[in-house]
Every structure is written in structure tokens, then in C-alpha cells.
N, C-alpha and C positions, 0 to 999 in steps of 0.2 A: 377262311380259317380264323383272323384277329376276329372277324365276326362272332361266328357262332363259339370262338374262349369268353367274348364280352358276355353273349348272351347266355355261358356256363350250359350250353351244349354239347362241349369236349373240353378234355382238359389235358392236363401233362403236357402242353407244349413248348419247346424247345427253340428257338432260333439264334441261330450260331455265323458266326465267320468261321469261311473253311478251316482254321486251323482251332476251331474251339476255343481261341484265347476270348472272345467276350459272347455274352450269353444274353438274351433278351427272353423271360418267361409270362405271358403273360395268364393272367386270369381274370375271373368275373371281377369285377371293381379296381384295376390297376394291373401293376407290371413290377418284376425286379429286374434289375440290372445289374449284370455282373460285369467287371470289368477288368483291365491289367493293373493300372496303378491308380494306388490315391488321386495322384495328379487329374488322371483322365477322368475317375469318379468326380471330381471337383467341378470339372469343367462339364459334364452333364447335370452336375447339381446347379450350378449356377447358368447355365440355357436355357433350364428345363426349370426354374423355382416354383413357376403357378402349376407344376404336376407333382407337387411333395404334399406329402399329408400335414396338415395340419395339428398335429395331436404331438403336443410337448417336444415325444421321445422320437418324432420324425419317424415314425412305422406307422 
């Protein structure tokens, strides 16, 4: 499935924890990630720094 989103085969896809509180959506050329709090955003920003875009405004 991560396969054929990369290769923009299928789209709209969704992956959750059972209670929906965080959201993982990926597409052809990256991912968003939704999360509960700042905090927890923070700490996937700084795990994960070599997968943030490069462009000023960080999109």
C-alpha cells in the first residue's frame, strides 16, 4: 500500500491509531503527520530533521 501511494498509484490514504488521535497520510513525494500536541509534534520534528523539506517555510 506505502508502495504503490509512493509510486501515486492510489491515493487518499489514511493510517490512524485506533482512536484516531494521530493521522499518518502519505503521498507521491512525502507524508503529513498529524498529531496530539506540539510537544509530540516537536519530538517527530527533531527524530525525523533529514525528512523535512528543505524550502524556507518547511512545506
Amino acid at each position: 500500500m506505502l508502495r504503490d501511494t509512493a509510486d501515486d498509484k492510489v491515493a487518499g490514504i489514511l493510517i490512524t491509531d485506533t482512536r484516531m488521535q494521530r493521522i499518518h497520510h502519505p503521498y507521491d513525494g512525502g507524508a503529513d503527520v498529524f498529531l496530539t500536541t506540539s510537544d509530540e509534534r516537536d519530538q517527530m520534528r527533531d527524530r525525523h530533521v533529514d525528512w523535512l523539506s528543505s524550502h524556507p517555510s518547511g512545506l
